[in-house]
C-alpha positions in Angstrom: -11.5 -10.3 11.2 -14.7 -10.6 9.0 -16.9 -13.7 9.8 -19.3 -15.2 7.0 -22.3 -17.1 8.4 -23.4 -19.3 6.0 -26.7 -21.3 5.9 -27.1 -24.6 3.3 -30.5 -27.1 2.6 -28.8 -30.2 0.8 -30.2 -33.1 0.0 -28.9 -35.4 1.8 -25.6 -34.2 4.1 -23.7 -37.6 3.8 -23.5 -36.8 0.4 -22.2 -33.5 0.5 -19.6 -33.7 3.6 -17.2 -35.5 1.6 -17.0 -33.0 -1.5 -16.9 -30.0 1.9 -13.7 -31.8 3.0 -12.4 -32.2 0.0 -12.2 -28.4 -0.4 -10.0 -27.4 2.9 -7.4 -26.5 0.7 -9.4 -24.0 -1.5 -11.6 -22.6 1.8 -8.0 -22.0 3.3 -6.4 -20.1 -0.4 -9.5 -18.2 -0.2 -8.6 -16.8 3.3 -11.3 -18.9 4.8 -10.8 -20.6 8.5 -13.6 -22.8 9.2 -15.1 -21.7 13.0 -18.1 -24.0 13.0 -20.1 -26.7 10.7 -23.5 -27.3 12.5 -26.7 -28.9 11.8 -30.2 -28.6 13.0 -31.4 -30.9 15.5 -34.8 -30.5 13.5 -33.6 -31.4 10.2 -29.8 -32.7 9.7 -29.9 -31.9 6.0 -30.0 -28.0 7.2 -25.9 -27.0 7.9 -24.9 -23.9 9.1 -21.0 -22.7 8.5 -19.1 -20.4 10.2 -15.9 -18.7 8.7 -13.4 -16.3 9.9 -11.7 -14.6 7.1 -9.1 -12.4 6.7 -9.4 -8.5 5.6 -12.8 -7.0 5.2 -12.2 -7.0 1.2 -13.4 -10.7 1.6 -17.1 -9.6 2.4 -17.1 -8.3 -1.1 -16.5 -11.0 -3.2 -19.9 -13.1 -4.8 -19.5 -17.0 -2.6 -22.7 -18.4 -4.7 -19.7 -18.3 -7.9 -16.9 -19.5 -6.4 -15.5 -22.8 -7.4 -15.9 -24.0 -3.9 -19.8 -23.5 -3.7 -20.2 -24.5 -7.5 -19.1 -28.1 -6.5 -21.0 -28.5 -3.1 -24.0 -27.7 -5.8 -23.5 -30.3 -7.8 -22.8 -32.7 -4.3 -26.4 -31.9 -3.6 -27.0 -28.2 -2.2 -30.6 -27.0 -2.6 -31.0 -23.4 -3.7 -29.1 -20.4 -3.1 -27.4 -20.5 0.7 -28.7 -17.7 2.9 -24.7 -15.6 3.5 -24.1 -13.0 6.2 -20.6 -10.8 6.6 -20.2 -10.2 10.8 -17.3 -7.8 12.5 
């Protein structure tokens, strides 16, 4: 299993927690399992994600333009997320 670390700024995480739920559907037709959703103690608006997903061919695919990421953007995501692939 591949796992994508994922680190967002948003702008305010009440905000953009709602439109993250709303997406369990398309995170899990994506291959997507959510492993972790944390936030720094420094600054709750920082989240970190943590994703198992299935097959390597995943790591290949561009995140920033899927669907899923366009609408946490428009929920209040600053800037590009930092993304790493892990085995």
């Amino acid at each position: 299993m591949t796992h994508i670390l994922i680190r967002h700024k948003v702008a305010d995480f009440s905000r953009v927690k709602p439109v993250y739920d709303a997406h369990l559907t398309e995170r899990k037709k994506a291959g997507l399992s959510e492993k972790a959703l944390l936030r720094s103690i420094d600054n709750q608006n920082d989240v970190v994600l943590l994703f198992g997903s299935r097959g390597p061919q995943r790591r290949h695919k561009p995140l920033p333009s899927h669907p899923i990421c366009e609408g946490h953007a428009k929920a209040g995501v600053v800037g590009k997320p930092d993304i790493v692939f892990l085995s």
